[in-house]
C-alpha positions as CSV (number, residue, x, y, z in Angstrom):
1,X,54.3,55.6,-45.5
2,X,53.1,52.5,-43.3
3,X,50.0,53.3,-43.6
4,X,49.7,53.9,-47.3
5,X,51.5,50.3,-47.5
6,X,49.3,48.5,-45.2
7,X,46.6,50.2,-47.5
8,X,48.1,48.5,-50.6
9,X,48.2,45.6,-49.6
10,X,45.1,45.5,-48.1
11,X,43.7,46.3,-51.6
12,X,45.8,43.6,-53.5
13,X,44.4,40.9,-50.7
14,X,40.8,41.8,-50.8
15,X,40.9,42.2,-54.9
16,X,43.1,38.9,-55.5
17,X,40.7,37.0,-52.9
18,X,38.1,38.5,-54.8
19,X,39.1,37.4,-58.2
20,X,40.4,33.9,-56.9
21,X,36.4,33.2,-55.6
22,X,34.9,34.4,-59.2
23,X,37.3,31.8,-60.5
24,X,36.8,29.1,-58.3
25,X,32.8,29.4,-58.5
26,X,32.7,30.0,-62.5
27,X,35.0,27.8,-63.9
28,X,35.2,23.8,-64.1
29,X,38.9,23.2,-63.3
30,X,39.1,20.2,-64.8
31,X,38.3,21.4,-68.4
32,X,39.6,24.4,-68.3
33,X,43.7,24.7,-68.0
34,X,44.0,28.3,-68.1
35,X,41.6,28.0,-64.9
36,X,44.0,26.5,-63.1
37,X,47.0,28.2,-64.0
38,X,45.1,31.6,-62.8
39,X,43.8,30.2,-59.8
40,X,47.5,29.2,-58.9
41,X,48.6,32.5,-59.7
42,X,45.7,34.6,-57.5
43,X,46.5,32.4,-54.8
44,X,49.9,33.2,-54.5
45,X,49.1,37.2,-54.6
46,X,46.8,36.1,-52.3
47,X,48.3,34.4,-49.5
48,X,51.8,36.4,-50.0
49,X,49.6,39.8,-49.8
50,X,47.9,38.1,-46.6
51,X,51.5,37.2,-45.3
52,X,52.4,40.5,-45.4
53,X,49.6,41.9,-44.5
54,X,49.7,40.9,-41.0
55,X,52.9,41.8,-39.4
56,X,52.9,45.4,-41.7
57,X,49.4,46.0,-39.5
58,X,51.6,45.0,-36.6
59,X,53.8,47.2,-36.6
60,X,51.3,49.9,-37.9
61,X,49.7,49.6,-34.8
62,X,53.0,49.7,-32.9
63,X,53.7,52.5,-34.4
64,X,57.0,51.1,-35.1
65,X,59.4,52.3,-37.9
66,X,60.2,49.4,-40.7
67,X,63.3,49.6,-42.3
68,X,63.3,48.9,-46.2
69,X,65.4,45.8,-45.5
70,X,63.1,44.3,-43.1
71,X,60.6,44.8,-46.1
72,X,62.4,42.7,-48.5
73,X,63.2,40.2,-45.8
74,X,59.7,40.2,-45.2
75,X,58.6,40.1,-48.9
76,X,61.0,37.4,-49.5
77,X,59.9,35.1,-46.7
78,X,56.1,35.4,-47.9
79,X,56.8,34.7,-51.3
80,X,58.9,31.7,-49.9
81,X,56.2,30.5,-47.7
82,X,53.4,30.9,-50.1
83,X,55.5,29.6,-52.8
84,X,55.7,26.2,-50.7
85,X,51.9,26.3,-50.3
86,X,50.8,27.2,-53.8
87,X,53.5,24.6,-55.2
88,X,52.4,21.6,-53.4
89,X,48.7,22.5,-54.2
90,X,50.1,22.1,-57.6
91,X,51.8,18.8,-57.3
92,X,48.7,17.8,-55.7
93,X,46.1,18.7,-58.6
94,X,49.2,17.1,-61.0
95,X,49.0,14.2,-58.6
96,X,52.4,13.7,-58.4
97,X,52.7,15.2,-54.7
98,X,54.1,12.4,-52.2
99,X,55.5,12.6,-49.0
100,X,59.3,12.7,-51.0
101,X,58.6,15.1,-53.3
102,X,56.9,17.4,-51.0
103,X,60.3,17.2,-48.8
104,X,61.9,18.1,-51.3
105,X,60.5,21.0,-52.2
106,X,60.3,22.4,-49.2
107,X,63.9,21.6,-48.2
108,X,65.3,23.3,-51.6
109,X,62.6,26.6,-50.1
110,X,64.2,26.5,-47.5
111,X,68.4,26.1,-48.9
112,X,66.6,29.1,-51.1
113,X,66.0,31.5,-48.0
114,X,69.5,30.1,-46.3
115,X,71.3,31.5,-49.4
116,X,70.1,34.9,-48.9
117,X,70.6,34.6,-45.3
118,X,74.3,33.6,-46.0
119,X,74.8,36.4,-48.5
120,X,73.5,39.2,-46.3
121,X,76.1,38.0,-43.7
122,X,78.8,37.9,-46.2
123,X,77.9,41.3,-46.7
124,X,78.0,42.7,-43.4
125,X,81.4,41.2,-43.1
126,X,82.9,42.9,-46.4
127,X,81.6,46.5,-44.9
């Protein structure tokens, strides 16, 4: 099972990164909108396939057992943390980004994770 996911995602990253440098060396991103908007979206699949990536191979190679809610807490955290990156590279092409709105936006990321954090203990306390 590890292995078939490190597999997977080793497949998404390579394809995404793939896809993301056809896009960034064919298209003229500041004619094009729909250029943009995909090269936002392959780098999120990119870096949150990457962010996974690494600590699934981790453990692969600890041969250590990951529990499905370790996997959504580790899902969850890369999409948070590439969802920071991706976000202010798209303030910074609106050019709108500023040392206040990137704070922000990271600091509502971040309430974001604290939720779920806060919910999961609320949960183990009903049980």
């Amino acid at each position: 099972m590890k292995r078939k996911l490190v597999f997977l995602l080793t497949c998404v990253f390579l394809i995404s990164l793939g896809t993301l440098i056809v896009i960034v060396s064919n298209t003229r991103a500041d004619q094009n909108v729909l250029a943009q908007i995909t090269f936002f979206l392959f780098s999120l699949t990119t870096i949150t396939s990457l962010l996974m990536l690494v600590p699934m191979t981790y453990h692969s190679l600890k041969h250590a057992q990951v529990r499905a809610d370790e996997l959504k807490r580790l899902f969850r955290r890369a999409i948070l943390i590439s969802g920071v990156l991706v976000g202010l590279g798209i303030f910074s092409a609106l050019h709108v980004l500023n040392f206040l709105s990137g704070l922000t936006y990271v600091f509502s990321l971040v309430l974001i994770e604290f939720f779920f954090m806060a919910r999961k203990v609320e949960k183990s306390y009903e049980a």
